[in-house]
N, C-alpha and C positions, 0 to 999 in steps of 0.2 A: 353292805350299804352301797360298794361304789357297782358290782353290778346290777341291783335294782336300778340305779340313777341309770345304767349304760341303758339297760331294759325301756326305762321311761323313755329317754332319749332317742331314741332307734322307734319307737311308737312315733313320738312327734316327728320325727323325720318321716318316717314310712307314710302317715297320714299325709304331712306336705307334700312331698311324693305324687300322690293317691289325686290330691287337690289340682297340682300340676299337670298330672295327665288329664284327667278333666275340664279343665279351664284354661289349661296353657294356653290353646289355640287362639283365644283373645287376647291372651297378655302376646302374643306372638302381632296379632293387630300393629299395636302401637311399636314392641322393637323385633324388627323383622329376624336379625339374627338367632333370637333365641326359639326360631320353627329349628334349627338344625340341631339341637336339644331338645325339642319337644316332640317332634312328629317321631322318631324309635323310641321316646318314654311311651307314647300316647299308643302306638302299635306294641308296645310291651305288655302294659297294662289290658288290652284289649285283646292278644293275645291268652295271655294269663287267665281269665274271665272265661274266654272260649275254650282253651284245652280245660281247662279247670284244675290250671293247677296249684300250687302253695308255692306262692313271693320266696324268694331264698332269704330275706328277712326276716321273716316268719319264724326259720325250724333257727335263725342266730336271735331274735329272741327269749324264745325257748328258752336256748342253754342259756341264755345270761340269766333269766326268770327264777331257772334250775339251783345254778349258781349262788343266788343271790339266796335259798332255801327256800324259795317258792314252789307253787307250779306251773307247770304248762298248761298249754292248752290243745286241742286238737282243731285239727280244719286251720285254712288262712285267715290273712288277715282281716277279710274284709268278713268272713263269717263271726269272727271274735270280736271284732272293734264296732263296726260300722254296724249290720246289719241289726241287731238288737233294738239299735238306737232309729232306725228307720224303718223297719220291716220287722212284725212278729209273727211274723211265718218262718218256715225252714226256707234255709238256704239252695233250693229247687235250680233243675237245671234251665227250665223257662225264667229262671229271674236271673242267672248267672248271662243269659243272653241278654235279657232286656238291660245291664247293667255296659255287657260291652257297647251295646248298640246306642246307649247313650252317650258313651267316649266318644265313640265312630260320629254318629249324626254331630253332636255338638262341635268336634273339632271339622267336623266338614264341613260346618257350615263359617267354623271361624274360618276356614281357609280359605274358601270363595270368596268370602268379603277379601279374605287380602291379597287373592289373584285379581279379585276386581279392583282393585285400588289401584292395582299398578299396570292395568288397561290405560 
């Protein structure tokens, strides 16, 4: 029981995470401090995407899943969790780009707004 709960728990994290690196750049907008937090999440995440490799998350899931008498699963997070839910294609290497490049474009654009701001 308690590592399914840890399992669940480490999902909802790794999702906020996932959310963070995506969006942060805006929430960086309003408190400037936390780009020095976001911009190596957001180059992590985008990273990750491009080499294409599996979150270290991912394989401590896993064993808690394991643990817990479950099972695993194979592939990262974003092919187990996310894509299902938004995408019913395979997880292709032209979508693993189009996923970073959305990272990239969106926080670059929060970022100019908030170099422009403080012109």
């Amino acid at each position: 029981m308690i590592f399914r709960l840890l399992a669940d728990l480490l999902v909802l994290a790794h999702l906020t995470f996932v959310a963070f690196v995506v969006t942060g750049g805006f929430l960086a907008l309003r408190w400037r401090r936390l780009a020095w937090l976001h911009a190596p999440a957001a180059l992590w995440g985008a990273l990750i995407e491009l080499a294409g490799w599996i979150c270290p998350l991912t394989p401590l899931e896993n064993a808690l899943r394991r643990l817990a008498g479950e099972a695993g699963y194979q592939g990262g997070f974003i092919e187990h969790y996310a894509l299902p839910l938004l995408y019913p294609v395979h997880y292709t290497l032209a979508l693993r780009l189009a996923l970073a490049a959305v990272v990239v474009v969106l926080n670059g654009v929060a970022y100019a707004l908030s170099f422009r701001r403080r012109s």
